[in-house]
RODO-2510 file (C-alpha; in nm, 4 decimals, decimal comma):
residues 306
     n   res          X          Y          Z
     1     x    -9,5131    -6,8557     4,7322
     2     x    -9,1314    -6,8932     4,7336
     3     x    -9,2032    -6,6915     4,3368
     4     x    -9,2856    -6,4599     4,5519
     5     x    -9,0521    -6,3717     4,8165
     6     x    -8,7691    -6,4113     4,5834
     7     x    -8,9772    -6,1355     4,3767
     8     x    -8,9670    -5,9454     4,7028
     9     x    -8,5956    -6,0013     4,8002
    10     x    -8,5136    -5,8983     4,4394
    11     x    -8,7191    -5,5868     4,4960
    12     x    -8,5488    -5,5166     4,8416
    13     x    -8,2467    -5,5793     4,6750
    14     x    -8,3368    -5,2402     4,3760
    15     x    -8,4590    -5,0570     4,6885
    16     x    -8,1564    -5,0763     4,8755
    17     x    -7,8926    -5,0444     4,5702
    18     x    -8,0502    -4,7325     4,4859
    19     x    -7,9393    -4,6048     4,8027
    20     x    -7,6355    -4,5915     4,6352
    21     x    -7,7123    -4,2930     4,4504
    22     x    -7,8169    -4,0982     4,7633
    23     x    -7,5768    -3,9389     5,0261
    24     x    -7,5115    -4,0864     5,3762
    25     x    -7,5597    -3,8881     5,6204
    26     x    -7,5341    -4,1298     5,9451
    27     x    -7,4458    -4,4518     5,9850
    28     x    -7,4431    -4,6975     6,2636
    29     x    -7,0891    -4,8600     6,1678
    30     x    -6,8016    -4,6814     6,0025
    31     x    -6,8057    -4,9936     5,7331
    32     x    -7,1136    -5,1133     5,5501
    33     x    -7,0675    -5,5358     5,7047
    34     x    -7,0042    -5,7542     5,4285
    35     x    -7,3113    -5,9607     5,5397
    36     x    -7,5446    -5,6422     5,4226
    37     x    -7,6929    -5,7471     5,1036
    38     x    -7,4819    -6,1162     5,0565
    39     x    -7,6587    -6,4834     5,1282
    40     x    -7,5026    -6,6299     5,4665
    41     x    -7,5398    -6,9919     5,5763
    42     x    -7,7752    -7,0781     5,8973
    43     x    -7,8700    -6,6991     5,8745
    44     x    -8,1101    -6,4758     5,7225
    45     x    -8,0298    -6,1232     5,5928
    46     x    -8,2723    -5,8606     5,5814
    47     x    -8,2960    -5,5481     5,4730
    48     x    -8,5855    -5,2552     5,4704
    49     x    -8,6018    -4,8555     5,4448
    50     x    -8,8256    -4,6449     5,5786
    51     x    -8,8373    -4,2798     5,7158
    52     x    -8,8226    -4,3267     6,0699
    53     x    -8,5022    -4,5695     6,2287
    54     x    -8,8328    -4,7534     6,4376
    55     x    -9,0304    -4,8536     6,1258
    56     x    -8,7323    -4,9515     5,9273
    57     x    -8,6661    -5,2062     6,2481
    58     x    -8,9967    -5,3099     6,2281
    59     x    -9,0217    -5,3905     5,8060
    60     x    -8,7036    -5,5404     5,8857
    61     x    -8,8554    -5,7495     6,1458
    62     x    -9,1500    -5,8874     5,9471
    63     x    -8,9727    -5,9729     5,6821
    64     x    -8,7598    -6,1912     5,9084
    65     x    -9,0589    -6,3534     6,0162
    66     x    -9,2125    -6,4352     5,6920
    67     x    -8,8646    -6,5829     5,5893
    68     x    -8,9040    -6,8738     5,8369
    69     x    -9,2771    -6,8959     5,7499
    70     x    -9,1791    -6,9379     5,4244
    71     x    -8,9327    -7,2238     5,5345
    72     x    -9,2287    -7,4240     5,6515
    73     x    -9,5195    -7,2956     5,5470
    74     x    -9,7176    -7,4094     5,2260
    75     x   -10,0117    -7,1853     5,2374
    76     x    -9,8525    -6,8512     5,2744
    77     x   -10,0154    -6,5841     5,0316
    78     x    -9,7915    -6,2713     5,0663
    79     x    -9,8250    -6,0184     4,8601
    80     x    -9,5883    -5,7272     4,7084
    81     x    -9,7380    -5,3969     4,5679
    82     x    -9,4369    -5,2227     4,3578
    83     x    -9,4888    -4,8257     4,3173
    84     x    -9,2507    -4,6646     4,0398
    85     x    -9,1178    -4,3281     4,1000
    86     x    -9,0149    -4,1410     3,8620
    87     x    -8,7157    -3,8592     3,9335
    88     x    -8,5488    -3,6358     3,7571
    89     x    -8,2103    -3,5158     3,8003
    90     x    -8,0432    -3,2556     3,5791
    91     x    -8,2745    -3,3103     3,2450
    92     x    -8,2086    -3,7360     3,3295
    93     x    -8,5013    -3,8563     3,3818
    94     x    -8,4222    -4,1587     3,6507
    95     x    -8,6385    -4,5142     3,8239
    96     x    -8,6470    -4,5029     4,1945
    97     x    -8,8451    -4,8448     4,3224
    98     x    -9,0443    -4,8487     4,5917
    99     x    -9,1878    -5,1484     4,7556
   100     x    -9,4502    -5,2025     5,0101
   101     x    -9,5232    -5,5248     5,1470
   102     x    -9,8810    -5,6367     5,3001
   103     x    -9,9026    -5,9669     5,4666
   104     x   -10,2489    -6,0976     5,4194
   105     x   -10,2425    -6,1141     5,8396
   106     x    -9,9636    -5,9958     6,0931
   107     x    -9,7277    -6,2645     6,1091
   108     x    -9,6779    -6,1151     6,4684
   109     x    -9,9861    -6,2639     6,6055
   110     x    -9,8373    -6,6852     6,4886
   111     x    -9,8164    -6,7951     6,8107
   112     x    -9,4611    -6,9888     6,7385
   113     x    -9,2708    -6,6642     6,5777
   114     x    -9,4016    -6,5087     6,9012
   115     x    -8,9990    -6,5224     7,0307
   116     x    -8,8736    -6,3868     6,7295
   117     x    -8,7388    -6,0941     6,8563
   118     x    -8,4435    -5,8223     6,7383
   119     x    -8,2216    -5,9046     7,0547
   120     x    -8,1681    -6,2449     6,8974
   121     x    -7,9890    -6,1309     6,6100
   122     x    -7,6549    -6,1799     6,5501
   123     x    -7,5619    -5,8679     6,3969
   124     x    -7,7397    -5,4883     6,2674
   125     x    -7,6618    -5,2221     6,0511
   126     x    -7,8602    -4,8635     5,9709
   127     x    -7,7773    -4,6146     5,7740
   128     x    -7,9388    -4,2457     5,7246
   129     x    -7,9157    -4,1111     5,3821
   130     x    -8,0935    -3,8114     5,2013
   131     x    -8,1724    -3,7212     4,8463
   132     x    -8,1457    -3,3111     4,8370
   133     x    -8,3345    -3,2719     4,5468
   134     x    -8,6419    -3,4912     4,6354
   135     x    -8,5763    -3,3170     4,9948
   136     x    -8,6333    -3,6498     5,1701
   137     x    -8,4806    -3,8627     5,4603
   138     x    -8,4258    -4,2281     5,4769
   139     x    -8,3364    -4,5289     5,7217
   140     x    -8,2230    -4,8340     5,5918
   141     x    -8,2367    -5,0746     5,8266
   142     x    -8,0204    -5,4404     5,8065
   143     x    -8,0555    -5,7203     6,0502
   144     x    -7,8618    -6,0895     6,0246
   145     x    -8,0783    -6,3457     6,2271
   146     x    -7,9335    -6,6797     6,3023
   147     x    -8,1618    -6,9475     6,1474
   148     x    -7,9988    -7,3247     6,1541
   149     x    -8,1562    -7,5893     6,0884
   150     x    -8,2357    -7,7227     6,4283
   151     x    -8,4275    -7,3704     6,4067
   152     x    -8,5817    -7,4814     6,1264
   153     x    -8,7264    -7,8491     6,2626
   154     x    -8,8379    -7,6825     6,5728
   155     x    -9,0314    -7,3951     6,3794
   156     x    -9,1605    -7,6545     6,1572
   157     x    -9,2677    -7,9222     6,4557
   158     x    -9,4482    -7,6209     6,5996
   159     x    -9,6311    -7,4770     6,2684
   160     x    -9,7737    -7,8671     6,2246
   161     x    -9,8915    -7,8737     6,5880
   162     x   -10,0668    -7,5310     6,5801
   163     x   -10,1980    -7,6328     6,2323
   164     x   -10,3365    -7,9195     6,3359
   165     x   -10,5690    -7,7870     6,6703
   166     x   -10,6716    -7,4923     6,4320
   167     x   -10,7766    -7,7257     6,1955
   168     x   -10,9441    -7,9151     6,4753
   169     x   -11,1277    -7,6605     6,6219
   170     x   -11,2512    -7,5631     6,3150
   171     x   -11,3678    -7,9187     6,1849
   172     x   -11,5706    -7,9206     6,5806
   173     x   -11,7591    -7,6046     6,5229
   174     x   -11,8309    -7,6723     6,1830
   175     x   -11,9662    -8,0252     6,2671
   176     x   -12,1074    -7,8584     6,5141
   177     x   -12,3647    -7,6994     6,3520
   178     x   -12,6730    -7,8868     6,2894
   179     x   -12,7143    -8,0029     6,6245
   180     x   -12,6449    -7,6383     6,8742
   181     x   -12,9002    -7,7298     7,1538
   182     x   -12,7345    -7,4196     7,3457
   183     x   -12,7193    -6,9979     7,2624
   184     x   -12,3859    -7,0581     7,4329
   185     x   -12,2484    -7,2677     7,1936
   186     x   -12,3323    -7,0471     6,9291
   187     x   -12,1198    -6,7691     7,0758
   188     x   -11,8436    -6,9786     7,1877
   189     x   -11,8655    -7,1251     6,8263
   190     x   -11,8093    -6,7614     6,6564
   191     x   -11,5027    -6,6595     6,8781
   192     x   -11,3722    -6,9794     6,8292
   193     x   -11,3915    -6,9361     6,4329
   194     x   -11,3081    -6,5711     6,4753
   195     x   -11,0109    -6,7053     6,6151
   196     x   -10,9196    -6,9129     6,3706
   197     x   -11,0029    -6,6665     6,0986
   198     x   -10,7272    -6,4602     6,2662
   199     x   -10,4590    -6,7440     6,2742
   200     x   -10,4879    -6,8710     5,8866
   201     x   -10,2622    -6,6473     5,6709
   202     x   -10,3757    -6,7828     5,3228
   203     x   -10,7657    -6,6583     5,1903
   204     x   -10,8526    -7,0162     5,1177
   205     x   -10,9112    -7,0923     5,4629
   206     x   -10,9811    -6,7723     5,5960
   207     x   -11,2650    -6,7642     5,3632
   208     x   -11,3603    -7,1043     5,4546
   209     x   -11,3981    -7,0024     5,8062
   210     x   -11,6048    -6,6954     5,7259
   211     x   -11,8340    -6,9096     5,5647
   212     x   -11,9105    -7,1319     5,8742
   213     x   -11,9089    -6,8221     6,0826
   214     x   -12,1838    -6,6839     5,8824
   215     x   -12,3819    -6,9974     5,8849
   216     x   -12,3524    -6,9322     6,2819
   217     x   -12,5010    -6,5511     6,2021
   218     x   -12,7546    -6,7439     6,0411
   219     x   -12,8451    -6,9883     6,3157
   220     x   -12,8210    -6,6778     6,5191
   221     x   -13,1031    -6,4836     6,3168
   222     x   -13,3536    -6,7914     6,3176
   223     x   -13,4353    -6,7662     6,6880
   224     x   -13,7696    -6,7667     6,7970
   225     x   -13,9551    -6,7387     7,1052
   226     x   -14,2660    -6,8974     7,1949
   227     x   -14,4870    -6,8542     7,5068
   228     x   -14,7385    -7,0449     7,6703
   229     x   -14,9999    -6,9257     7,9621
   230     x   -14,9592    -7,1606     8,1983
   231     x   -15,1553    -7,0337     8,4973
   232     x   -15,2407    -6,6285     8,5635
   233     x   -14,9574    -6,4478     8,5746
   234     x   -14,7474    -6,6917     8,5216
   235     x   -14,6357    -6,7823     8,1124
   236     x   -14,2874    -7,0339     7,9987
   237     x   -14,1064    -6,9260     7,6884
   238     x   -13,8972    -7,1314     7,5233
   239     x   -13,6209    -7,0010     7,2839
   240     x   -13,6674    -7,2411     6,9625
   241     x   -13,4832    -7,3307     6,6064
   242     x   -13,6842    -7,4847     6,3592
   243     x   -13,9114    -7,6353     6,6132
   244     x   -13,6331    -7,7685     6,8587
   245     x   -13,5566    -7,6235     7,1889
   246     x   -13,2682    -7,3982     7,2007
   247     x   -13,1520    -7,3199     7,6038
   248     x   -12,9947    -7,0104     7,7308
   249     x   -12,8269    -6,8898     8,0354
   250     x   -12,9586    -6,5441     7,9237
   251     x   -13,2626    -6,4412     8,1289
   252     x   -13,4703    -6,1766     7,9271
   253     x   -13,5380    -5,8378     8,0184
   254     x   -13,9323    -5,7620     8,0367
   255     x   -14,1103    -5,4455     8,0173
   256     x   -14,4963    -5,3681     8,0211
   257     x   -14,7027    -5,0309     8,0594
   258     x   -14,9990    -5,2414     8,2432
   259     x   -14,8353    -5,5763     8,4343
   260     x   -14,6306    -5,5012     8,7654
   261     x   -14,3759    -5,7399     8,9799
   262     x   -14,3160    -5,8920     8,6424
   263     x   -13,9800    -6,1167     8,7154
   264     x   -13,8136    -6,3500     8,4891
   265     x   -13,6123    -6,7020     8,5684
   266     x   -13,4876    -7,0471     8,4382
   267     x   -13,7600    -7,3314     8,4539
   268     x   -13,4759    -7,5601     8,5258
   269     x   -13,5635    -7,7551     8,1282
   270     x   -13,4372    -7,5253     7,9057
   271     x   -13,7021    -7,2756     7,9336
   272     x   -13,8069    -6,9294     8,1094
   273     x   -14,0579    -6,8989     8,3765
   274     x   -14,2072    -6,5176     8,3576
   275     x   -14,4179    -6,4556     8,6790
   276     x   -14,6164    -6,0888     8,6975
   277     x   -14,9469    -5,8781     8,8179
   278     x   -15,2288    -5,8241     8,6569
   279     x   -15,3860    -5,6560     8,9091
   280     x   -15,3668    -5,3129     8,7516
   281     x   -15,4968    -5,4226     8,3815
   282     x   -15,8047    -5,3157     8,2284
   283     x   -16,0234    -5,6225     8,1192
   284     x   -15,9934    -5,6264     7,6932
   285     x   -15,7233    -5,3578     7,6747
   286     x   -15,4116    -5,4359     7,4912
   287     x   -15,1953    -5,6074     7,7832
   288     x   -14,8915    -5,6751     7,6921
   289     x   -14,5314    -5,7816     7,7947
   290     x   -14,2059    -5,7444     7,5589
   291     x   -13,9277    -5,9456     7,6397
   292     x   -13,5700    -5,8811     7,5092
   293     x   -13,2949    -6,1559     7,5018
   294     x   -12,9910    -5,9614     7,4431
   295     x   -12,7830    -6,2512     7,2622
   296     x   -12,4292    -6,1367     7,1287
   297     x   -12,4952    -5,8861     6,9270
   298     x   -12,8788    -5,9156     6,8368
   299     x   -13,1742    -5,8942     7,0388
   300     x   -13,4219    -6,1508     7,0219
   301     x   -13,7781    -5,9700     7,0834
   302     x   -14,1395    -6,1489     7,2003
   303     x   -14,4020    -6,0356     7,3136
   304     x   -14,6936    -6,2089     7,5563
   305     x   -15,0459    -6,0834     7,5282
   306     x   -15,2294    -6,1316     7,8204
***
């Protein structure tokens, strides 16, 4: 990982010398600082070009922000995709590197870089230059962040906290698993994974987590419903998973082209009372009632012939 953001800082480094060879056109400070581009104690220096002043702020930001996740951080997986550009100038033919960077997830959403923000930074620099024969703008953008190391224990006691109830929370729902007695927990169990999923920046975990949540998909799929007549008009379901009861707070929705007053409730034991009127059947026909569970995604279809 740190192979990497050196390979990136060396790349930022091409990117912005070869601003060098185009002309400034603006410039937010009469003098380039001498921080732009050096290595300053308790501070990180950043640097990142872009065509609009906003987006250049923004690169500039992230790449702050992985910096201290880098710091702390063992599992980061950041990668760098280098483009080559090839210009020619008078016959010369010329290298112009690009970089793009794509974090595997936003390092905005890590809950303890939240308060990493550009009004905290100790000093910034832009500069607007153009390259008249490519015909193209350019903002470079340069920010110095303070970054001590009292900065550095606190991000690090807060990346081991948040660490650990991810980890947590994933361990739960995971052990979990073989005994959901509850549609509920099934759902709460997916966000709660989706969530994590979210948080983990390396693919080792992430795809970890995707596993589990499919096993949840899974679970999810294998519902059943059976139904038993237990008095006319009157039949209990019972959601079930490989013959064990499964309750739910969601009450079906029932339909049926002969039965009337058909209602639906809780049994009060994990089941579903379904109450309706035969009145208006035909004797032998095919009576019939279809009952939906609408649960997160999938409906879970029965039917009761009657």
């Amino acid at each position: 990982m740190k192979q990497l953001l050196l390979l990136m800082a060396a790349l930022l480094a091409v990117s912005t010398a070869s601003s060098g060879q185009r002309k400034v056109e603006d410039r937010s400070a009469k003098k380039r600082p001498a921080w732009v581009g050096a290595v300053m104690p308790d501070h990180i220096v950043a640097s990142s070009a872009a065509p609009t002043l906003e987006e250049a702020k923004r690169k500039c930001m992230d790449i702050v922000k992985v910096e201290m996740l880098a710091s702390v951080a063992q599992n980061v997986e950041y990668s760098t995709e280098t483009l080559l550009r090839q210009l020619t100038h008078n016959d010369e033919v010329s290298s112009d590197m690009e970089f793009s960077q794509h974090g595997r997830t936003s390092v905005a959403r890590l809950p303890y870089l939240v308060g990493v923000s550009e009004s905290k930074a100790v000093d910034a620099y832009w500069e607007l230059t153009s390259d008249r024969d490519a015909g193209t703008k350019e903002y470079t953008y340069s920010l110095l962040y303070p970054f001590g190391v009292s900065d550095r224990y606190r991000l690090s006691q807060e990346f081991e906290r948040q660490e650990e109830n991810v980890t947590r929370l994933v361990e739960r729902y995971r052990n979990a698993l073989p005994g959901i007695a509850h549609t509920d927990s099934i759902a709460s169990g997916i966000a709660g994974l989706k969530h994590a999923e979210d948080y983990y920046f390396d693919e080792l975990r992430r795809s970890d987590v995707r596993s589990i949540i499919e096993r949840y998909h899974t679970l999810l799929s294998q519902l059943s419903v059976v139904s038993e007549r237990v008095g006319r008009g009157q039949y209990v379901c019972h959601i079930v998973h490989d013959g064990s009861i499964i309750r739910s707070s969601t009450l079906p929705r029932c339909k049926s082209e002969s039965a009337t007053r058909i209602s639906a409730a809780s049994d009060g034991d994990g089941g579903f009372i379904i109450t309706f009127s035969d009145e208006d059947c035909i004797p032998d026909d095919d009576n019939r009632i279809s009952l939906v569970f609408p649960l997160y995604g999938r409906n879970l279809k029965h039917t009761i012939h009657f």
